[in-house]
C-alpha beads as a LAMMPS data file, in Angstrom:
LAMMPS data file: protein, C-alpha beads

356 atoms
355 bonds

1 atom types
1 bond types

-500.0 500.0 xlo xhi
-500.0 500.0 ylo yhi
-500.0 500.0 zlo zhi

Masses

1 110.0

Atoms # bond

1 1 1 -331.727 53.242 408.603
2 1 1 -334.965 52.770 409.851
3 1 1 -335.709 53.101 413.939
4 1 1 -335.761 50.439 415.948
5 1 1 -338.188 51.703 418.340
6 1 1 -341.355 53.371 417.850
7 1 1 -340.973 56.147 420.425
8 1 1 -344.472 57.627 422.107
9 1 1 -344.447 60.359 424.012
10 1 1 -347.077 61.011 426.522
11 1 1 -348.392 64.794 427.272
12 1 1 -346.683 64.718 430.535
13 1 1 -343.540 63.021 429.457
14 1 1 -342.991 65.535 426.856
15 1 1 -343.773 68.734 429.610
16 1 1 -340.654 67.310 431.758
17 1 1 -338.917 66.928 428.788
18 1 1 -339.406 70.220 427.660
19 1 1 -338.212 72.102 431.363
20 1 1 -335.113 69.787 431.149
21 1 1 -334.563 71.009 427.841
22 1 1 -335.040 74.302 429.308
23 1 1 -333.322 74.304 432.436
24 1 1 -329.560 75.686 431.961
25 1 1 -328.551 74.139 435.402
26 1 1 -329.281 70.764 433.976
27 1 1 -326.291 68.382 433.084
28 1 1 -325.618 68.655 428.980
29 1 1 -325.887 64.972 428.939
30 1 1 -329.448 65.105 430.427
31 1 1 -330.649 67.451 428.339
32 1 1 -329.582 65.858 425.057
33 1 1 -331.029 62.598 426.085
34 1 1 -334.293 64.559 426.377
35 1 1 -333.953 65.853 423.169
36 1 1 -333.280 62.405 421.578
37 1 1 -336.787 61.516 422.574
38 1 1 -338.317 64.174 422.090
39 1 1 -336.943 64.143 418.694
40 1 1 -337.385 60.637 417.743
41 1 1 -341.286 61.607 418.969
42 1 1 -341.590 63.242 415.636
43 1 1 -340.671 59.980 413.742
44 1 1 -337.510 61.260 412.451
45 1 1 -335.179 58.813 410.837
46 1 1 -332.377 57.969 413.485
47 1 1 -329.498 59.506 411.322
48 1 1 -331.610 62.979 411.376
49 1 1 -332.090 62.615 415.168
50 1 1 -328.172 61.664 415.539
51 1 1 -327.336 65.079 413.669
52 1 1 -330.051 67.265 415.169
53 1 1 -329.103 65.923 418.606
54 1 1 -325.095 65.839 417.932
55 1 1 -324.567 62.449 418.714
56 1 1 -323.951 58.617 417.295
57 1 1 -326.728 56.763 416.164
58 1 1 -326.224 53.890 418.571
59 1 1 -326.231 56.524 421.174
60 1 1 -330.278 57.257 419.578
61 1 1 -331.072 53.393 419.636
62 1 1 -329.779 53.875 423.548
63 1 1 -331.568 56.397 425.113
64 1 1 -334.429 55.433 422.168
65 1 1 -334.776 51.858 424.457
66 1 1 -333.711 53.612 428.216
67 1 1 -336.899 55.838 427.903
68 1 1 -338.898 52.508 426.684
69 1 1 -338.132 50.608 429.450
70 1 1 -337.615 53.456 432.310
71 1 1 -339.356 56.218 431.147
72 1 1 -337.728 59.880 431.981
73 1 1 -336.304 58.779 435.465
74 1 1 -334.067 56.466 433.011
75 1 1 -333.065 59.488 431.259
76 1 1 -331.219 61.010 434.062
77 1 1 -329.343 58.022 435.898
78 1 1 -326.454 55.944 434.109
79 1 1 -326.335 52.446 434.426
80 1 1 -323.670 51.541 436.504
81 1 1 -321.075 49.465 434.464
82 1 1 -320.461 45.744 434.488
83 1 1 -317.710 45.100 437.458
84 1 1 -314.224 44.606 435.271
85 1 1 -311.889 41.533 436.343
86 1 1 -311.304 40.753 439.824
87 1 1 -308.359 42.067 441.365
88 1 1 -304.849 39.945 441.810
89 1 1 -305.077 37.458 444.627
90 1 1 -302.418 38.685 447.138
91 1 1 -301.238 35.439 446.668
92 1 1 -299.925 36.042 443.489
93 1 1 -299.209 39.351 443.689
94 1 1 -296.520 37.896 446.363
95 1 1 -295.442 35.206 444.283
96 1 1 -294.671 37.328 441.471
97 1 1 -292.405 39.826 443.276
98 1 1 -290.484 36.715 445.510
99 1 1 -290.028 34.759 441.878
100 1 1 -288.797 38.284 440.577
101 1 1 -286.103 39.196 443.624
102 1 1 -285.158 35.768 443.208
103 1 1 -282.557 33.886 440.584
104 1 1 -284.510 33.063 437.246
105 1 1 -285.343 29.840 436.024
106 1 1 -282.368 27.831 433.965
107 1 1 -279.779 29.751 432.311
108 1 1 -281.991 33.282 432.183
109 1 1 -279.513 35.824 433.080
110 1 1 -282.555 37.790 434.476
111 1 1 -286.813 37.723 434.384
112 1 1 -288.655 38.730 431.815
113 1 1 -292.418 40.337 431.599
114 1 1 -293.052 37.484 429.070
115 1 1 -291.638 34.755 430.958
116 1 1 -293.129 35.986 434.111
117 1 1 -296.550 36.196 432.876
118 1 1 -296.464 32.531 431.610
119 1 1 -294.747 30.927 435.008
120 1 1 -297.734 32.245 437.138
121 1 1 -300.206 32.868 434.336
122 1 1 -301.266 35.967 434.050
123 1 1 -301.725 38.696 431.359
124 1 1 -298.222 40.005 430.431
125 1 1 -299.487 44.000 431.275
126 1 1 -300.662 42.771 434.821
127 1 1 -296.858 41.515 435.517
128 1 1 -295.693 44.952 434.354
129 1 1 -298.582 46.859 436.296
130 1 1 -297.228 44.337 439.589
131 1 1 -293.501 45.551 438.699
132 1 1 -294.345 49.011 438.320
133 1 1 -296.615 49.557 441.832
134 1 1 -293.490 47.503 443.463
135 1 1 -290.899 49.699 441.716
136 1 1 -289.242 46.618 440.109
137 1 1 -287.245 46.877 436.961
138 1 1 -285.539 42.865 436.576
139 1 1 -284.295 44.580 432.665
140 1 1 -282.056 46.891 434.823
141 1 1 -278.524 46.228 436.062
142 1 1 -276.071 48.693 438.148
143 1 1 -272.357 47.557 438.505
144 1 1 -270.624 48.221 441.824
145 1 1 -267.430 46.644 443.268
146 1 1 -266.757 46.807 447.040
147 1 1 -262.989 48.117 447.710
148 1 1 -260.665 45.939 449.349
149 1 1 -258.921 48.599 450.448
150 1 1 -257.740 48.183 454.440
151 1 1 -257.956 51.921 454.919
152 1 1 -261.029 52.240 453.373
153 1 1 -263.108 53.707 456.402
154 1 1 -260.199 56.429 456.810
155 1 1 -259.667 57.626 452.972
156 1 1 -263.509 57.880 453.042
157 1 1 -263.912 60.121 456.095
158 1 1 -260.437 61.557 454.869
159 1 1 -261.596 63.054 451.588
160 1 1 -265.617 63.234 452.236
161 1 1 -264.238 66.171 454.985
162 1 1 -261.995 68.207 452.530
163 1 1 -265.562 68.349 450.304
164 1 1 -267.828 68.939 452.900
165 1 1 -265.358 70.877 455.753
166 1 1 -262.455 72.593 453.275
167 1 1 -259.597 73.555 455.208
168 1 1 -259.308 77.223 455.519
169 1 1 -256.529 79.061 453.276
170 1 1 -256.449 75.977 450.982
171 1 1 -257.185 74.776 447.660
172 1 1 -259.060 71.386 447.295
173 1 1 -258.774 69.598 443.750
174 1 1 -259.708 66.375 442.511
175 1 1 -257.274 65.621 439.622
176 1 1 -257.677 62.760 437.067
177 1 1 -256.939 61.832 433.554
178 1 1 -259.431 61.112 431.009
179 1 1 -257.593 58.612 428.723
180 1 1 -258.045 57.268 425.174
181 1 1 -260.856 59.843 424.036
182 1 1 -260.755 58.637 420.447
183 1 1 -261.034 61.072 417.903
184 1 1 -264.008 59.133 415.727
185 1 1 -265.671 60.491 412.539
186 1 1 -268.594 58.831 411.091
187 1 1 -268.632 56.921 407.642
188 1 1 -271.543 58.606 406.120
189 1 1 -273.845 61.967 407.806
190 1 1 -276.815 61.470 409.823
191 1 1 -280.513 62.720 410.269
192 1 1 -281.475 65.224 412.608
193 1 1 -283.988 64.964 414.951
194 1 1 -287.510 65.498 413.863
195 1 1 -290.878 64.678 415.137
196 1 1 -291.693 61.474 416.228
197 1 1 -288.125 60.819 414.442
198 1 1 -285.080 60.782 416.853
199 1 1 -281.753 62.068 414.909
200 1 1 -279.700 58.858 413.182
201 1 1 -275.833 58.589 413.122
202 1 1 -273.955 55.434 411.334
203 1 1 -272.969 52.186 413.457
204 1 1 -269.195 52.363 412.004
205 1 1 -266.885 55.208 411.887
206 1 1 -263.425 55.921 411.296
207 1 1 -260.641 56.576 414.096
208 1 1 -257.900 59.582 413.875
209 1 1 -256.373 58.918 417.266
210 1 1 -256.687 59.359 420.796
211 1 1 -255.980 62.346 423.273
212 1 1 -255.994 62.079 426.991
213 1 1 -257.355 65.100 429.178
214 1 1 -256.007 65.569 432.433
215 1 1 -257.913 67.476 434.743
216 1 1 -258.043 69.213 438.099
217 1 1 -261.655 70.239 439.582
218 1 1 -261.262 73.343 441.961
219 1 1 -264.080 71.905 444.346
220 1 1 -264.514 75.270 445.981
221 1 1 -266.056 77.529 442.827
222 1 1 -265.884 74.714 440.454
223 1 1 -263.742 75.901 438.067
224 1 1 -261.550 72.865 436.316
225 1 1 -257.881 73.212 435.084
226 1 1 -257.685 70.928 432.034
227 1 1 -254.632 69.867 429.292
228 1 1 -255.120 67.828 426.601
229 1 1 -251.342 65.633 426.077
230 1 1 -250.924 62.684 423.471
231 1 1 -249.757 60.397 426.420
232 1 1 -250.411 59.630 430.104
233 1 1 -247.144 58.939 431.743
234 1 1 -245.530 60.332 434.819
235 1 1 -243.968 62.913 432.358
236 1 1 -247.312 64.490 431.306
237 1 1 -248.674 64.115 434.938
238 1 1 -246.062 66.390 436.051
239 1 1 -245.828 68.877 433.276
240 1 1 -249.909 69.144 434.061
241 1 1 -248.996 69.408 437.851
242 1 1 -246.556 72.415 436.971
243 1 1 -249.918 73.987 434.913
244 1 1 -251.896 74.004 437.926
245 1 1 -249.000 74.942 440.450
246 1 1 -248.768 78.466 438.766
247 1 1 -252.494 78.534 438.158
248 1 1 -253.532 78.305 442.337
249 1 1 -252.424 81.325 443.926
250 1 1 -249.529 82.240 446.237
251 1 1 -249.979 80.721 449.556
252 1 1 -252.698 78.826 449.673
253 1 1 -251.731 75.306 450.553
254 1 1 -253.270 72.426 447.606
255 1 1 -255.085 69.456 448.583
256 1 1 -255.335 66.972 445.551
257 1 1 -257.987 64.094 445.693
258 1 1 -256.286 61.570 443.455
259 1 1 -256.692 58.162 442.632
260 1 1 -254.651 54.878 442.695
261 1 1 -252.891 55.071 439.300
262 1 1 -249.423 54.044 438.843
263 1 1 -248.565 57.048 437.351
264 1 1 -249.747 59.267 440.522
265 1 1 -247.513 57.057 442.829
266 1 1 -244.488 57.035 440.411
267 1 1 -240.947 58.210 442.071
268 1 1 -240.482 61.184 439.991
269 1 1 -244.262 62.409 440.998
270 1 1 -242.818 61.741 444.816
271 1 1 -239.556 63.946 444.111
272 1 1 -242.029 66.526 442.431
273 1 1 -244.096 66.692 445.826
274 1 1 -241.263 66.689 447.761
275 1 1 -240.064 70.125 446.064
276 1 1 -243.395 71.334 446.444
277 1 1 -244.589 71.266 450.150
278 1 1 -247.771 73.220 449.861
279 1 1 -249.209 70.110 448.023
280 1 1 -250.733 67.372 449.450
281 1 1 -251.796 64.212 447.939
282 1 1 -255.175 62.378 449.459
283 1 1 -255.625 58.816 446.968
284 1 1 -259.000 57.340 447.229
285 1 1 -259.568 53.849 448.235
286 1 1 -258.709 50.954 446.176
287 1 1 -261.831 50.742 443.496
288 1 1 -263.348 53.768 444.825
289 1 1 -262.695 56.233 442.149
290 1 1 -266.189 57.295 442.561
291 1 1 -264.972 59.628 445.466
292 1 1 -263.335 61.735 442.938
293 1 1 -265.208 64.392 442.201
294 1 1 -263.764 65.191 438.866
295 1 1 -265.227 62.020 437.262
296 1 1 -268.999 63.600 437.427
297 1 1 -267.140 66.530 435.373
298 1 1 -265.989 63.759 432.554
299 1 1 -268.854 61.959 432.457
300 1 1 -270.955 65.150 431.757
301 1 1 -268.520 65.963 428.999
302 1 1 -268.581 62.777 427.635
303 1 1 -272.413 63.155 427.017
304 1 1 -272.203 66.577 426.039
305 1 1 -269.455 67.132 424.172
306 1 1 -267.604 63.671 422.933
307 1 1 -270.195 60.606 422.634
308 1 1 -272.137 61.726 419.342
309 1 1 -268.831 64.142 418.444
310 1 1 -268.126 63.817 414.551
311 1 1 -263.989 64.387 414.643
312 1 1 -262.125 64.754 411.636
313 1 1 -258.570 64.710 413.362
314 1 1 -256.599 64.701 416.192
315 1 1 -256.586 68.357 416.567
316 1 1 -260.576 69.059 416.069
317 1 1 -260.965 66.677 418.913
318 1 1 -258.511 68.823 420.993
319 1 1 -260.667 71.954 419.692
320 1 1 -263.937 70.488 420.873
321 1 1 -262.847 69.783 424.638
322 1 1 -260.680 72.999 425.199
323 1 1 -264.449 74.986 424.025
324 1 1 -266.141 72.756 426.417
325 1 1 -263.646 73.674 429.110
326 1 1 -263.951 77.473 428.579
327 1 1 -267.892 77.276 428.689
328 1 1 -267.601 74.922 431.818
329 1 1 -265.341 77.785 433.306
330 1 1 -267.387 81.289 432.128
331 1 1 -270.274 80.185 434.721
332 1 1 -269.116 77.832 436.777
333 1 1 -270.752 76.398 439.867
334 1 1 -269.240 74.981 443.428
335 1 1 -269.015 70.463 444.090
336 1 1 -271.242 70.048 446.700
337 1 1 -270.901 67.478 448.633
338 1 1 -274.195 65.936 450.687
339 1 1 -273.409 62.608 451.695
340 1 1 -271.199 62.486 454.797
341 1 1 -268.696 59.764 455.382
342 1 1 -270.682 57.347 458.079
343 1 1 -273.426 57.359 455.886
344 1 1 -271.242 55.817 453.294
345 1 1 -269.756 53.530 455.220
346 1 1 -272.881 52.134 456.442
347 1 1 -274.127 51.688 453.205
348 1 1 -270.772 49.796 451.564
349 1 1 -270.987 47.517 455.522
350 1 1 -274.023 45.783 453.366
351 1 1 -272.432 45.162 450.265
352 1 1 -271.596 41.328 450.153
353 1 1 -267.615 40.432 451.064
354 1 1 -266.231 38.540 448.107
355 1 1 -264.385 35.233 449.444
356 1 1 -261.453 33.958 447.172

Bonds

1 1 1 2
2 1 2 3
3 1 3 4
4 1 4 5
5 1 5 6
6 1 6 7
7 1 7 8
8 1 8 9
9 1 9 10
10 1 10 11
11 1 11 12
12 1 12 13
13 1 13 14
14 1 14 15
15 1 15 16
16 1 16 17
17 1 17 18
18 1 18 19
19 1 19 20
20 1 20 21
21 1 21 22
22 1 22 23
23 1 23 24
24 1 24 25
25 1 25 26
26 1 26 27
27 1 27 28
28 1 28 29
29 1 29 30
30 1 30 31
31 1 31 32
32 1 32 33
33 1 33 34
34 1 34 35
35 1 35 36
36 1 36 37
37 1 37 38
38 1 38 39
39 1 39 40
40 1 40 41
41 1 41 42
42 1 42 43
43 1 43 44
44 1 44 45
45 1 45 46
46 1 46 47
47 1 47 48
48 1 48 49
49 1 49 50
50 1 50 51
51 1 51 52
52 1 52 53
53 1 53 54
54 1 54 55
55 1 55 56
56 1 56 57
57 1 57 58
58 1 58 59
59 1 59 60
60 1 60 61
61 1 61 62
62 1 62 63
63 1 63 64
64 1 64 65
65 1 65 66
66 1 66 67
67 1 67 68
68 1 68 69
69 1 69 70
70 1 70 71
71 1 71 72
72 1 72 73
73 1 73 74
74 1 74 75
75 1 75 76
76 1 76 77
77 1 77 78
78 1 78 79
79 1 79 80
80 1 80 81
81 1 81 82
82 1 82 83
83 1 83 84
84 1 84 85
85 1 85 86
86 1 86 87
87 1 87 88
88 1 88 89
89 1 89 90
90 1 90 91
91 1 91 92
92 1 92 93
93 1 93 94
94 1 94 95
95 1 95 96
96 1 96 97
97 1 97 98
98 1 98 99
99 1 99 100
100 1 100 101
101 1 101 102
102 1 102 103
103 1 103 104
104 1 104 105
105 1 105 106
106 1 106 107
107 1 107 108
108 1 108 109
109 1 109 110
110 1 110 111
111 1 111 112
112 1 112 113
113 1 113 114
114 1 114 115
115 1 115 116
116 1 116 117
117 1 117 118
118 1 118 119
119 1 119 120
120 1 120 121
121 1 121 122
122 1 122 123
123 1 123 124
124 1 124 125
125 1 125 126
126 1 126 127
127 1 127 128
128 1 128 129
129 1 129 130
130 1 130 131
131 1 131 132
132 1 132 133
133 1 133 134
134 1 134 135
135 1 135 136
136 1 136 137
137 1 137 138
138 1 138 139
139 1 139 140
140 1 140 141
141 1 141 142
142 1 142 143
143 1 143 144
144 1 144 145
145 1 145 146
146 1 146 147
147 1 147 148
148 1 148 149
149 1 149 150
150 1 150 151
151 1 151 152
152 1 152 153
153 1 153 154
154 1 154 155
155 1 155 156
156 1 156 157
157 1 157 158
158 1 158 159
159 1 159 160
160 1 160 161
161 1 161 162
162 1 162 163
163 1 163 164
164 1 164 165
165 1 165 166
166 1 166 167
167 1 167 168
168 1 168 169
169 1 169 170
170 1 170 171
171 1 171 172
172 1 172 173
173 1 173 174
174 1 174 175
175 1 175 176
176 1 176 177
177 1 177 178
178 1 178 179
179 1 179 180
180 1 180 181
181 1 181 182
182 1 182 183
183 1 183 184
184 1 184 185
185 1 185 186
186 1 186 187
187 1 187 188
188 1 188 189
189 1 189 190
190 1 190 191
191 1 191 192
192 1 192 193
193 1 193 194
194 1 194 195
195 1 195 196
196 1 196 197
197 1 197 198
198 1 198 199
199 1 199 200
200 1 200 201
201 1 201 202
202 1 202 203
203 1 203 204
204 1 204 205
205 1 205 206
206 1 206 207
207 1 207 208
208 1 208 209
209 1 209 210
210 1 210 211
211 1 211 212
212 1 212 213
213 1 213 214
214 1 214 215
215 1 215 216
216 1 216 217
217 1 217 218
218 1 218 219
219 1 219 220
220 1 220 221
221 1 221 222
222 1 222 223
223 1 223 224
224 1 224 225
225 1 225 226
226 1 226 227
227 1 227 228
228 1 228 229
229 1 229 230
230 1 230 231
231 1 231 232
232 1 232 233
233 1 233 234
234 1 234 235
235 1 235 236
236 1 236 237
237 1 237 238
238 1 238 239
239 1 239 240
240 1 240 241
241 1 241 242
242 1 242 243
243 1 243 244
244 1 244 245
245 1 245 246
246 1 246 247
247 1 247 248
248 1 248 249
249 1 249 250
250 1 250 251
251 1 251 252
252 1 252 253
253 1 253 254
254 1 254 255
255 1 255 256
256 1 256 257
257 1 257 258
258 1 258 259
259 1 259 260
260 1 260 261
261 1 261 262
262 1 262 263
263 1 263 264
264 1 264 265
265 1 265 266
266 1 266 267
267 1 267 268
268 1 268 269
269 1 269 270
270 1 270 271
271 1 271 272
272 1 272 273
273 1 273 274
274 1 274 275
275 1 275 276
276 1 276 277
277 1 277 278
278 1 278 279
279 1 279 280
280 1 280 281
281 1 281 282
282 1 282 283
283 1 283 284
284 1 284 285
285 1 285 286
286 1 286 287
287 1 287 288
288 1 288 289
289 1 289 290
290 1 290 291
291 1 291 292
292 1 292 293
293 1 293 294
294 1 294 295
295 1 295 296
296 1 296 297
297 1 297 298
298 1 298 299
299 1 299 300
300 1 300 301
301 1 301 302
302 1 302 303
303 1 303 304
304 1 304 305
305 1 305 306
306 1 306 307
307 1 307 308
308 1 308 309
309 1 309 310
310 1 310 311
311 1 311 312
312 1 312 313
313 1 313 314
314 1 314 315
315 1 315 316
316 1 316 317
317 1 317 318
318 1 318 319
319 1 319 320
320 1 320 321
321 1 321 322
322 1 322 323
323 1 323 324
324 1 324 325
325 1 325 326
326 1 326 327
327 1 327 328
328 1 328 329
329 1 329 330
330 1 330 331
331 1 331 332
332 1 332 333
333 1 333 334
334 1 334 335
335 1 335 336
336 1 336 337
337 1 337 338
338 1 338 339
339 1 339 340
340 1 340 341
341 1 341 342
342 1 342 343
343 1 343 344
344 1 344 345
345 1 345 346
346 1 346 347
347 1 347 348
348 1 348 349
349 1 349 350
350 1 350 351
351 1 351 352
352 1 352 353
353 1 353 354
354 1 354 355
355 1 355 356
């Protein structure tokens, strides 16, 4: 392609040229430029200039018409670029995040980046840029239910102070049963991972039964008693109560975190305790199961060990969580406890009271 400028050069032009060419303190991008035009001086063809100089050919046809109209001076400045959209009225910006804490229009169950951008008209990635500087996330949802449990303020300071003040000589557990961990084996194998490729497993699968885990989290060195029993009756719940009993050593008195199960409250579990007076039962409040510290122990599990779990049976189930509970127990590491109890209860006081 032909040039599009006929580049002259005078005698001094080409001497400061030449020392920017030659000065090693110069910026690379100066330097090239010089060379362009010094270069295109010799009535090269533009492609030749673009490969002798290492750069596009629209970047020759540039600097080609910069030193036209500016000389060498326009060489070594850069245009400042065009100014880019104006920024968000503050008006908006406002409007946006009050339409987006507020309820949606119609029967939306929440807002959209889509619908956003058309009710106040703007570019869908300037809704999401809004939502992100604001920390906003409408697409997320986090359940809670506040307990209705009269003693709530007292359970709460109650079991918050045997995690973060254990009584001395004593044991502290939070027991719990992990029911109805089905035993579920996929209908055909999947992919593993691979780059840009996340692993695959089918939609269906086939069930071989359930098991239910009951478990008791030493909250001192973190160490977890666990059973794995085809039921979840009172029966079980005490035969996994005698497990731990000869598990915790001689004289230490037991404090178990529980929660509001029928099967923790049943009479026979009441005789049980009454033969054994070194235990003492602590139930959380009503809908506050989250104060048992043994559920952060299940839910870990389930990610780990059971949620993408291929089980053939029953049994390999069984297999799978007694492995995970001898890992969890060859390095296991202390509950700690951070939040204390008035904390807590400030935080529930502004959780809305449901009226019936």
């Amino acid at each position: 392609m032909a040039q599009e400028l006929c580049v002259v050069v005078s005698d001094e032009d080409r001497v400061r040229l030449e020392a920017i060419i030659g000065d090693r303190t110069r910026p690379v991008k100066h330097v090239q430029r010089a060379r362009i035009v010094l270069l295109s001086a010799e009535r090269l063809p533009v492609l030749q200039v673009a490969g002798r100089a290492g750069v596009s050919r629209p970047a020759v046809w540039r600097w080609q018409r910069r030193y036209a109209e500016a000389g060498v001076a326009g060489l070594l400045r850069d245009k400042t670029r065009a100014p880019g959209k104006k920024p968000v009225a503050i008006e908006t910006v406002n409007k946006v995040l009050a339409l987006t804490c507020g309820d949606p229009p119609g029967e939306m169950t929440h807002w959209t980046g889509r619908a956003m951008a058309k009710t106040v008209s703007l570019a869908l990635h300037t809704v999401q840029r809004i939502w992100r500087a604001n920390r906003l996330q409408p697409h997320r949802l986090r359940t809670f239910k506040r307990s209705s449990d009269p003693a709530l303020a007292e359970k709460v300071e109650d079991i918050v102070g045997l995690y973060m003040h254990p009584p001395a000589h004593a044991v502290v557990l939070s027991i719990d049963e992990k029911s109805q961990i089905q035993a579920l084996d996929r209908t055909q194998p999947g992919l593993p991972i691979k780059p840009g490729k996340c692993g695959t497993m089918t939609h269906d699968y086939k069930r071989h039964g359930t098991t239910t885990l009951f478990a008791a989290l030493n909250t001192l060195d973190g160490v977890v008693h666990g059973r794995c029993m085809q039921r979840h009756t009172h029966q079980e719940f005490i035969r996994f109560l005698n497990t731990v009993e000869r598990a915790v050593p001689a004289g230490k008195l037991v404090h178990a975190i529980l929660d509001n199960y029928a099967t923790h409250k049943h009479p026979k579990v009441k005789a049980w305790l009454a033969r054994h007076p070194r235990w003492v039962f602590h139930f959380t409040p009503t809908s506050g199961s989250w104060l048992n510290a043994v559920e952060s122990f299940f839910s870990k599990m389930t990610r780990q060990r059971i949620r993408r779990g291929v089980f053939r049976s029953i049994a390999d189930l069984q297999t799978a969580i007694n492995r995970y509970l001898k890992q969890h127990n060859d390095d296991p590491k202390p509950f700690v406890w951070t939040k204390p109890a008035n904390v807590i209860l400030a935080k529930l006081d502004r959780l809305p009271v449901h009226s019936v």
